[in-house]
C-alpha positions as CSV (number, residue, x, y, z in Angstrom):
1,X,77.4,121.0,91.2
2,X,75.9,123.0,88.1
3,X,72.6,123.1,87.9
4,X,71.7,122.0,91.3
5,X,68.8,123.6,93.5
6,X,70.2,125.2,96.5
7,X,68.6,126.5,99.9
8,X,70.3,128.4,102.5
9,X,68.1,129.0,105.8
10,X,68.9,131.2,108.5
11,X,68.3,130.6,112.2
12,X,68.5,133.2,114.9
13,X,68.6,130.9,118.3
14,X,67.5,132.0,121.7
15,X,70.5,132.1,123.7
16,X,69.3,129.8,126.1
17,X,68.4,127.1,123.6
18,X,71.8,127.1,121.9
19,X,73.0,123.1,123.3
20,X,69.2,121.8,122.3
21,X,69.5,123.6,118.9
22,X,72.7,122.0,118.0
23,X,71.9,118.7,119.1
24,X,68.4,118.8,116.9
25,X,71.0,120.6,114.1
26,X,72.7,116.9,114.1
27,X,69.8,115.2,114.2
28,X,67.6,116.5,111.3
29,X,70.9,116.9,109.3
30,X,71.4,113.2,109.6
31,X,67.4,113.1,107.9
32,X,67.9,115.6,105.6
33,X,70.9,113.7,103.8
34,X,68.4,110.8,103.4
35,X,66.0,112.8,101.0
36,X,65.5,112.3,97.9
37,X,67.7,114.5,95.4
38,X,69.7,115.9,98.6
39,X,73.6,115.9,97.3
40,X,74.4,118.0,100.5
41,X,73.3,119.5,104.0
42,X,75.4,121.3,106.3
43,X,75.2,123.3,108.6
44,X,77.3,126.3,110.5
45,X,77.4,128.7,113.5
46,X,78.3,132.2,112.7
47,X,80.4,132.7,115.7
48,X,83.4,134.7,113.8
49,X,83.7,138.1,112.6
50,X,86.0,139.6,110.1
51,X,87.5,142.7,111.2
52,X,89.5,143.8,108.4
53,X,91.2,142.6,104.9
54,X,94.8,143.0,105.7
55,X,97.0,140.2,104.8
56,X,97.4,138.1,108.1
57,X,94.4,139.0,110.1
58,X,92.7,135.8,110.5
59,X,88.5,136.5,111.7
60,X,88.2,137.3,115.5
61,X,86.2,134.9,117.7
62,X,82.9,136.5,118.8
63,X,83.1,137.0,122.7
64,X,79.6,137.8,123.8
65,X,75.9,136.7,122.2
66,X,74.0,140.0,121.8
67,X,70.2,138.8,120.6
68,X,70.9,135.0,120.0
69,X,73.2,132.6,118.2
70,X,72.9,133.1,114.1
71,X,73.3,129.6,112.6
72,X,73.1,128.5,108.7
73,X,71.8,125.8,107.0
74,X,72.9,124.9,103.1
75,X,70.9,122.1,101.4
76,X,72.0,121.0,98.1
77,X,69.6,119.1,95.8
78,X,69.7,117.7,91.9
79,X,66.5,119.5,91.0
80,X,63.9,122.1,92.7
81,X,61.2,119.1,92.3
82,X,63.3,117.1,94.8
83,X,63.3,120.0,97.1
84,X,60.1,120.8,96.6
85,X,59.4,117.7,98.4
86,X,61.7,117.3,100.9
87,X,61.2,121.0,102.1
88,X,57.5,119.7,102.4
89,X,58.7,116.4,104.8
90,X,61.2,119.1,106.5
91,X,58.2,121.5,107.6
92,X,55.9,118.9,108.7
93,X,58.6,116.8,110.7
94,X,60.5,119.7,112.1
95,X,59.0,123.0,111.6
96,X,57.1,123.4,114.9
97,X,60.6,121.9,117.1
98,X,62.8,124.4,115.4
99,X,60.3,127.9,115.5
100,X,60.3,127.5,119.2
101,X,63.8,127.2,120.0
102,X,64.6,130.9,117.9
103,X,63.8,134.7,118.0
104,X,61.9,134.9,115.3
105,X,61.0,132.4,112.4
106,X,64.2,131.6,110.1
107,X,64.7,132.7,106.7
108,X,64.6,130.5,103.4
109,X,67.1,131.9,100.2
110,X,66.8,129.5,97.3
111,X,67.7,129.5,93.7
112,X,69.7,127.3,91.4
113,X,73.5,126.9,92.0
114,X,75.7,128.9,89.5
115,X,78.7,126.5,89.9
């Protein structure tokens, strides 16, 4: 949607909190689509790699975890004002639970949606 506030976050998860990160994934998505403004939240594993462009090679399934787990988050909103709140209620009901389940804190990109 133009003109909608986007975040992407980055998690790197220890590989022994990979099940108990995915199960809180479902559960604070399930809250996140309740906020105010949010017109989307989703949420992805990176655990495929591209290995070259030619036609016909599909990406190749990672077969080993070398740090941790990289997951994604993309939460779509209708303005940065509604994010601006909801990324409040996200820190204060989640912030703590997720920082000890990863390597290092996550990263936050965000910026207005170009299309």
């Amino acid at each position: 949607m133009k003109d909608s506030f986007t975040e992407i976050k980055r998690f790197q998860v220890k590989p022994e909190k990979i099940a108990e990160f995915e199960a809180l994934a479902a559960k604070m998505a399930a809250e996140q689509q309740l906020q105010p403004g949010c017109l989307d939240i989703r949420y992805m594993k990176r655990f495929f790699t591209i290995d070259g462009v030619e036609p016909g090679n599909p990406p190749r399934e990672l077969t080993k975890i070398v740090k941790g787990m990289k997951y994604f988050s993309c939460w779509e909103f209708d303005s940065k004002e509604s994010y601006g709140k909801a990324i409040q209620w996200y820190f204060s009901a989640y912030g703590k639970e997720v920082q000890r389940l990863l390597i290092m804190p996550f990263d936050i990109y965000c910026g207005n949606s170009l299309i």
